[in-house]
C-alpha positions as MATLAB code, in Angstrom:
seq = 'XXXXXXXXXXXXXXXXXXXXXXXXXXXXXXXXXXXXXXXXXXXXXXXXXXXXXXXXXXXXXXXXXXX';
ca = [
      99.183   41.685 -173.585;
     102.894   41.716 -172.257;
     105.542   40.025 -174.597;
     105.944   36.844 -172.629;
     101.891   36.596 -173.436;
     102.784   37.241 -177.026;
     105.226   34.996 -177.460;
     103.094   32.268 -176.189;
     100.188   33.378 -178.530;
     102.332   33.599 -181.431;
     103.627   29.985 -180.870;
     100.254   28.731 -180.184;
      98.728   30.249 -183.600;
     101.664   28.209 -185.536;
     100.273   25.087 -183.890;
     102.737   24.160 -181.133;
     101.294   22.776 -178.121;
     101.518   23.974 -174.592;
     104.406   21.646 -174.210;
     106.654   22.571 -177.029;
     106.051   26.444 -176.187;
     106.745   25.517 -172.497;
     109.767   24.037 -173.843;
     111.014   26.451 -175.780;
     110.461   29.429 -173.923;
     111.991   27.503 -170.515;
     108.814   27.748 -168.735;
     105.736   25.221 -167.445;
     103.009   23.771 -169.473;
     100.942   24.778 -167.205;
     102.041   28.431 -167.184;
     101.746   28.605 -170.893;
      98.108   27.003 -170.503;
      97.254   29.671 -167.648;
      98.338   32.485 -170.188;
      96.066   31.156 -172.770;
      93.018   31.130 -170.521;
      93.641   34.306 -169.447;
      94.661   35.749 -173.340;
      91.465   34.004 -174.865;
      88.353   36.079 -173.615;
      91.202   39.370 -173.967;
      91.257   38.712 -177.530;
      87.578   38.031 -178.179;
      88.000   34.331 -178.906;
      87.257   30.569 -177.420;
      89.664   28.264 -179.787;
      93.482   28.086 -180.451;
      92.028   28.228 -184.385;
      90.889   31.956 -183.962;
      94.606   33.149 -182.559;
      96.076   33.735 -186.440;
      93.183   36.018 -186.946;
      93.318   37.212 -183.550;
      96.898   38.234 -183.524;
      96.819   39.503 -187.432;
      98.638   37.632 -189.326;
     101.872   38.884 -187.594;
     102.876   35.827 -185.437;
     104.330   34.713 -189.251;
     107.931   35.144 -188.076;
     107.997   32.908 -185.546;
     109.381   29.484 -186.621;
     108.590   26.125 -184.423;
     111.989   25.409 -184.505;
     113.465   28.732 -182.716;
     111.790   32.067 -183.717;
];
């Protein structure tokens, strides 16, 4: 997983949506859905609900309001 994937991940497992990670991280909606897809079957999972466990527990320092 590169750090642009984790970054999206880690956003994603707070509960932000494709759009506010897209905004936040200056990029598409449509890129941060295409990095999903492609992070989901890597991490052994088919919902956005199984990324906390997924990712460990360590996505905790990322805020939805900067981190």
């Amino acid at each position: 997983m590169s750090s642009q994937e984790r970054r999206i991940a880690d956003r994603a497992a707070l509960g932000m949506t494709n759009r506010e990670i897209a905004q936040r991280l200056q990029m598409s909606h449509r890129t941060v859905g295409a990095h999903l897809y492609r992070l989901f079957p890597e991490l052994g999972i088919t919902t956005r609900a199984q990324l906390p466990g997924a990712l460990g527990g360590s996505h905790s320092g990322v805020g939805r309001d900067g981190g």
